[in-house]
VMD Tcl script that draws the C-alpha trace (Angstrom):
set ca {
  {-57.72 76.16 -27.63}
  {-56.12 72.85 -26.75}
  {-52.71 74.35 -28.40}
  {-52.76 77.86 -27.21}
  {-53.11 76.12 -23.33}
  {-50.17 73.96 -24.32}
  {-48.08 76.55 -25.41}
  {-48.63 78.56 -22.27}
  {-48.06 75.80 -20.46}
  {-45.01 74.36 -22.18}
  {-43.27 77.71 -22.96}
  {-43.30 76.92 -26.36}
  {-44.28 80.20 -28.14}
  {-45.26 80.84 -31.81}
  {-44.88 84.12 -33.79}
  {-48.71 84.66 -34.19}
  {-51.55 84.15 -32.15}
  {-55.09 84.69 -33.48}
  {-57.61 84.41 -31.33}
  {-61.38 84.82 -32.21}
  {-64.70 84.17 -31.01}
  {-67.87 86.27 -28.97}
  {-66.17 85.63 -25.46}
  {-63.91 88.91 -25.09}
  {-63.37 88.19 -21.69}
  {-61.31 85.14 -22.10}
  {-60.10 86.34 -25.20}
  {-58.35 89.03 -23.25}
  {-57.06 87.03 -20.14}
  {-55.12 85.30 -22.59}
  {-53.83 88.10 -24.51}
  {-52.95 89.33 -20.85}
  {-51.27 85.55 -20.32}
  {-49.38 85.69 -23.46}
  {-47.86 88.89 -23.02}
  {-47.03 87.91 -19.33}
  {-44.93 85.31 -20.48}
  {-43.30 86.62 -23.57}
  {-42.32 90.03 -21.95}
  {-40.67 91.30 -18.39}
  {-42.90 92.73 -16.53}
  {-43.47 96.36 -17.10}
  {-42.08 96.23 -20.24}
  {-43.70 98.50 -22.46}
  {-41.53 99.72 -24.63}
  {-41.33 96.26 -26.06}
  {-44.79 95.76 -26.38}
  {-46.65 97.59 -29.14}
  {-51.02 97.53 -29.25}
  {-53.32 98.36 -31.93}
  {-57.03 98.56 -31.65}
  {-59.59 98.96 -33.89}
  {-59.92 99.01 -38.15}
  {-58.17 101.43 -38.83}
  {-54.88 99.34 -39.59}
  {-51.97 99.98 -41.14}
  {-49.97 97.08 -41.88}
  {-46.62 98.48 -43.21}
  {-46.32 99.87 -39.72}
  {-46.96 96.71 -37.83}
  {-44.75 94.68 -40.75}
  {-41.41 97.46 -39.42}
  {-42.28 97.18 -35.97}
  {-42.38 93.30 -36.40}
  {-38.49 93.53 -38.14}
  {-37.26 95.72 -35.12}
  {-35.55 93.66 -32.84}
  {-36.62 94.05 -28.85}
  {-34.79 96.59 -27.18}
  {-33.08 94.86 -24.05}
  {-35.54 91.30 -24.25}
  {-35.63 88.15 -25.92}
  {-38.79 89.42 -27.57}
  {-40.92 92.13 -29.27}
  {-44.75 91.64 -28.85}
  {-47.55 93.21 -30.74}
  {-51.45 92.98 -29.85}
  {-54.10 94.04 -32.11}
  {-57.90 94.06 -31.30}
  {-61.11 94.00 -33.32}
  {-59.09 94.98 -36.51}
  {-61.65 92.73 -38.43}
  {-58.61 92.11 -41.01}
  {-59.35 88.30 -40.92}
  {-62.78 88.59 -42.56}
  {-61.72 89.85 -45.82}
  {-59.01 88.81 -48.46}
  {-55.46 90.89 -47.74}
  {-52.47 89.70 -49.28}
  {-50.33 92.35 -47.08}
  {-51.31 90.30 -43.98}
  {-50.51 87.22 -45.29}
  {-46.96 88.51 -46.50}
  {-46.68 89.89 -42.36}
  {-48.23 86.81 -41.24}
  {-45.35 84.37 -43.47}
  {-42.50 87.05 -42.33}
  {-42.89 87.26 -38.82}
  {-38.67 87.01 -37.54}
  {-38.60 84.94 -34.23}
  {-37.68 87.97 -32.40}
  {-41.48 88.69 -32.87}
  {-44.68 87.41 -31.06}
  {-48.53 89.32 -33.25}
  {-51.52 88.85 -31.32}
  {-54.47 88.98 -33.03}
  {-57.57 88.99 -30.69}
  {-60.94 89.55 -33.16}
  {-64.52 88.61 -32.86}
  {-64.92 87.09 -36.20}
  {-62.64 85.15 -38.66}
  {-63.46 83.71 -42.28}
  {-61.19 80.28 -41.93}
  {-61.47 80.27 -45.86}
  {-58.90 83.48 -46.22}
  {-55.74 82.77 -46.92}
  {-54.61 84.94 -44.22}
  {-56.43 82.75 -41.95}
  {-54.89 79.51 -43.16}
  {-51.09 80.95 -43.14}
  {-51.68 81.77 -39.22}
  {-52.66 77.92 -38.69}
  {-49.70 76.61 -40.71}
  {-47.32 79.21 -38.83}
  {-48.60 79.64 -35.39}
  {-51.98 79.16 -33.50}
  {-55.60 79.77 -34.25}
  {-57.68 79.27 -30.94}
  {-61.76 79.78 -30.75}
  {-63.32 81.29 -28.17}
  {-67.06 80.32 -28.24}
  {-69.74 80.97 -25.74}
  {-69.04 78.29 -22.57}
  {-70.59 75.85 -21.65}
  {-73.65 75.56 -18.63}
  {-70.34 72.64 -17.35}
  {-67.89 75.26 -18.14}
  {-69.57 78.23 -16.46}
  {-70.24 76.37 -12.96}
  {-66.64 74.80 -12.83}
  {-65.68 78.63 -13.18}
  {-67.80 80.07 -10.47}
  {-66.92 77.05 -8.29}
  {-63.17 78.16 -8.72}
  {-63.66 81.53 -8.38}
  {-66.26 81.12 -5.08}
  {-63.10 78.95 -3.86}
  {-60.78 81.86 -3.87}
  {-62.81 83.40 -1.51}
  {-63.41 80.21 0.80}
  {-67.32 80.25 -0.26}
  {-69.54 78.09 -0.56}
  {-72.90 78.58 -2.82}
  {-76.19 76.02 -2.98}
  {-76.94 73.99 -5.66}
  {-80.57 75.93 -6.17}
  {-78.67 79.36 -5.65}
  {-76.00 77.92 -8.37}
  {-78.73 77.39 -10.83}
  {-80.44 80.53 -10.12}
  {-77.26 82.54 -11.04}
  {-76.17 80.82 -14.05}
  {-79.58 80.82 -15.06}
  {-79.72 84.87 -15.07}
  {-76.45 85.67 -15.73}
  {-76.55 84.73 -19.38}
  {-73.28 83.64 -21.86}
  {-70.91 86.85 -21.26}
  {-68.44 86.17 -18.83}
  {-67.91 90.21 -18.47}
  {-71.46 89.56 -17.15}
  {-70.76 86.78 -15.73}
  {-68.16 88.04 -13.33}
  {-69.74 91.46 -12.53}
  {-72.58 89.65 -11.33}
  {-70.36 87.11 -9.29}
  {-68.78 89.77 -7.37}
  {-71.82 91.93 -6.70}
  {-73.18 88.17 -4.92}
  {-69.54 88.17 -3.48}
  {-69.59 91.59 -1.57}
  {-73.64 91.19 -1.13}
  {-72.71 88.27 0.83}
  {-69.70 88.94 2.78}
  {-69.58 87.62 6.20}
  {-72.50 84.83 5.29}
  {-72.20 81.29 6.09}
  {-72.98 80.42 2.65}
  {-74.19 82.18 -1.11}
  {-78.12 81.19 -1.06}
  {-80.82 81.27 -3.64}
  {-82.41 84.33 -1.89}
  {-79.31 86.11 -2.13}
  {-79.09 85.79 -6.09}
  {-82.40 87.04 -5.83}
  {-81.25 90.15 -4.10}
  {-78.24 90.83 -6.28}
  {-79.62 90.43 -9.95}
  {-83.23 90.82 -10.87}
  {-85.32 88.21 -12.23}
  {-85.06 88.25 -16.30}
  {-88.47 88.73 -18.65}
  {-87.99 84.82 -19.48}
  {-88.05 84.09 -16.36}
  {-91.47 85.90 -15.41}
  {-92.16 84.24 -18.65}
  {-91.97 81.10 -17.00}
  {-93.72 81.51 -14.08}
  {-96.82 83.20 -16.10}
  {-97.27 79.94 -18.20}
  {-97.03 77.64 -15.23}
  {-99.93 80.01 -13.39}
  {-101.89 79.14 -17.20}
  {-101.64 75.77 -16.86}
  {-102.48 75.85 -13.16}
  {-105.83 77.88 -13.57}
  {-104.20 80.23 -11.63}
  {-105.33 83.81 -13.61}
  {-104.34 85.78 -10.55}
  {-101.09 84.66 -10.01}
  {-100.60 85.24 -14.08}
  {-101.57 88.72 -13.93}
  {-99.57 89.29 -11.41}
  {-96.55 88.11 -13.54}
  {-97.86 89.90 -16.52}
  {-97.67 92.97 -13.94}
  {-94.23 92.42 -13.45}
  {-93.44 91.69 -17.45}
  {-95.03 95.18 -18.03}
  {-92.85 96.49 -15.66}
  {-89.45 94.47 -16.69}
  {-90.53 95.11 -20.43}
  {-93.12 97.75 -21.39}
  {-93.31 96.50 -24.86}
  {-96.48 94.53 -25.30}
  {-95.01 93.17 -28.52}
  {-91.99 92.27 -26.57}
  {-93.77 90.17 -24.54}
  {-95.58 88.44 -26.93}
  {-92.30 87.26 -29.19}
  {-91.08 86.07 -25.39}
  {-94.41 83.92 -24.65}
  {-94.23 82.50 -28.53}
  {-90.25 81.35 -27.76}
  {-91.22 80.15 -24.68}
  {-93.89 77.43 -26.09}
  {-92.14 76.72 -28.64}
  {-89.07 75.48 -26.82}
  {-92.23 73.93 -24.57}
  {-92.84 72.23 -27.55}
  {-89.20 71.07 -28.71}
  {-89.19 69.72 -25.13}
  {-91.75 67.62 -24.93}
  {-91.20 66.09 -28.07}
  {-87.32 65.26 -27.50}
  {-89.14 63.98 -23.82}
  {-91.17 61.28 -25.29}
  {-88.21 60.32 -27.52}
  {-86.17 59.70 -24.33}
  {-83.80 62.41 -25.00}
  {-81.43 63.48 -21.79}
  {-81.92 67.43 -20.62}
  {-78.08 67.57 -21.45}
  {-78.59 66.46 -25.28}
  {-82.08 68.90 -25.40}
  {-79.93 71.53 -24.51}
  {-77.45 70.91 -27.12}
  {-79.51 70.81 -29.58}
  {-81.37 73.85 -28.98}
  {-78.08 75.83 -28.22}
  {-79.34 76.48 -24.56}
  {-78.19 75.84 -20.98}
  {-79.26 72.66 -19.50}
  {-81.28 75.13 -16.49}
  {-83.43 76.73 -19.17}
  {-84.34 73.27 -20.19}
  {-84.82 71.97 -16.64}
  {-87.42 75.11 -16.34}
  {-89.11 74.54 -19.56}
  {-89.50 70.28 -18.78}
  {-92.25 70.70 -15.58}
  {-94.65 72.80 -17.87}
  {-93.99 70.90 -21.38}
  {-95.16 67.53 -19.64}
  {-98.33 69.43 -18.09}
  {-98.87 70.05 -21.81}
  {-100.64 68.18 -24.83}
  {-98.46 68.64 -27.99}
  {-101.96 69.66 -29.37}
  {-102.72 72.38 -26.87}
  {-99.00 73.54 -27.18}
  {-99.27 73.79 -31.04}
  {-102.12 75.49 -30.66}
  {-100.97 78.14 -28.64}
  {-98.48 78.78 -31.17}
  {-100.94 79.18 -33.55}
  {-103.24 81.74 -31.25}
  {-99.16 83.69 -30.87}
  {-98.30 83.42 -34.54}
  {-102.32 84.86 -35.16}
  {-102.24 87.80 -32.50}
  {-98.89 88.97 -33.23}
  {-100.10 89.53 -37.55}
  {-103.50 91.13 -36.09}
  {-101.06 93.12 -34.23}
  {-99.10 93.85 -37.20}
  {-102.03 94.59 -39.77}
  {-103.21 97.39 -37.22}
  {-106.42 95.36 -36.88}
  {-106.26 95.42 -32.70}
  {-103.72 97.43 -30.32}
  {-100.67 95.75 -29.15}
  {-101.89 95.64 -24.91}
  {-105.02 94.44 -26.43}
  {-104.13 91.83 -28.50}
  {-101.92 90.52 -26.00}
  {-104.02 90.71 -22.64}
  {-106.87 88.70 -25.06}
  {-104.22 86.20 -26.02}
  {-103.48 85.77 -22.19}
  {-106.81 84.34 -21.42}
  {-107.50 82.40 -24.59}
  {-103.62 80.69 -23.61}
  {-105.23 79.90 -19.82}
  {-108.16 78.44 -21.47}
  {-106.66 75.98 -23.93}
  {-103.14 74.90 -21.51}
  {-105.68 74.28 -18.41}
  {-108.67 72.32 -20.52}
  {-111.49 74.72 -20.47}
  {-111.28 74.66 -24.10}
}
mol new
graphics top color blue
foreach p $ca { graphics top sphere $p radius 0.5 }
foreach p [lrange $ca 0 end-1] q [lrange $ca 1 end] { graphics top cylinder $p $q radius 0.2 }
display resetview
């Protein structure tokens, strides 16, 4: 990534460009960048696209060799070809032969680094990742992007969006401008305003339901089990949700008592540093005991479920009090 930024930045093009990873949004601003830069604008007769597997690469090898009509270069994009995740000795012969005349963009979703392919486009130009951000690298981009628009957001409303908004920064962006235009003519983005915009996630009812358990609270967790049914009509959905959620309870507490930070929990269990932050209150609350044995009572009702030997609402309502009894010590 490093090199692809420096290259923009410098002016100092390769012939080929591959860039890969889940983030298609980013993937695609710099395609977009790229092109910018290498071609006038409006040019499209210089600039050639392909999209999709159906690839053939004796036409993209002759469009490569023809020199740009009326510019300094010819530029070809192709998208989700998946042609770096299998051997193909035809791309590597494009890949070697690409005449300076010529930028090839390759945006995909997945590479195999082993392929030769793959190896000849790091020798002869630049391979760049794009991998899910960053909890740091989402908020500096909604800062920026808030700061465009002379806005300000909360700290607690900040959380509450990055929290919901998940890793796709298609997502991510939608959801930022619905907040924008929700918003318009506000002081200020607040955390009732998120609320508004985007609805809560099952994880995050999830959340609130196990706090109510280990509060004694059975009316406030039926009332989030209410809302689960409602966000999620699969029993069985819910279930796999309320077994992921003490488990990470558990990971939590036990990389708590070892005096790891939030930031390194998160790291380590591939999660943003919020999801952590929510998951901390409740895991102290809990016994590592109680919390293994929840898991137990989850991994117990979901193969009774499974065996046909009680009905999936069931199962899981008589799970739901057993889990209040244990995480608030009447068991």
């Amino acid at each position: 990534m490093k090199q692809l930024q420096a290259d923009i930045k410098n002016k100092n093009y390769k012939n080929i460009y591959v860039l890969y990873g889940p983030q298609s949004y980013n993937r695609k601003r710099y395609v977009k960048a790229l092109v910018d830069l290498l071609l006038p604008e409006n040019d499209e007769i210089n600039l050639t696209s392909f999209y999709g597997k159906k690839i053939d690469i004796k036409e993209v090898y002759e469009i490569s060799q023809t020199m740009p009509f009326l510019a300094e270069k010819r530029v070809i994009v192709l998208e989700n070809t998946e042609l770096f995740t299998k051997a193909d000795e035809e791309l590597v012969d494009l890949i070697e032969n690409v005449p300076d005349s010529c930028c090839i963009i390759f945006s995909e979703e997945k590479i195999d680094s082993r392929l030769k392919q793959t190896k000849t486009a790091k020798s002869k130009g630049c391979v760049a990742e794009f991998g899910n951000p960053t909890e740091a690298d989402l908020n500096d981009w909604v800062q920026k992007r808030l700061a465009k628009e002379h806005r300000q957001i909360t700290r607690n409303a900040l959380d509450l969006f990055l929290t919901r908004c998940g890793d796709d920064m298609w997502q991510v962006s939608n959801e930022l401008e619905k907040v924008i235009s929700y918003t318009f003519g506000k002081d200020g983005i607040r955390p009732e305003d998120v609320d508004a915009v985007m609805p809560p996630l099952p994880e995050d009812k999830i959340f609130g339901m196990i706090d109510s358990m280990i509060a004694g609270n059975r009316e406030d967790m039926q009332r989030y089990y209410s809302d689960l049914l409602l966000l999620r009509s699969d029993p069985y959905g819910i279930l796999a949700l309320i077994e992921q959620q003490f488990r990470l309870m558990l990971h939590v507490r036990e990389m708590d008592e070892e005096g790891i930070s939030i930031k390194d929990m998160a790291t380590a269990l591939k999660m943003r540093d919020t999801r952590v932050k929510m998951a901390l209150p409740a895991a102290r609350k809990s016994s590592k005991i109680n919390l293994e044995r929840a898991l137990l009572m989850c991994a117990d009702t979901e193969e009774r479920i499974k065996s046909g030997q009680i009905a999936q609402q069931v199962g899981l309502e008589t799970l739901l009090v057993k889990l209040s009894d244990i995480t608030n010590g009447r068991t």
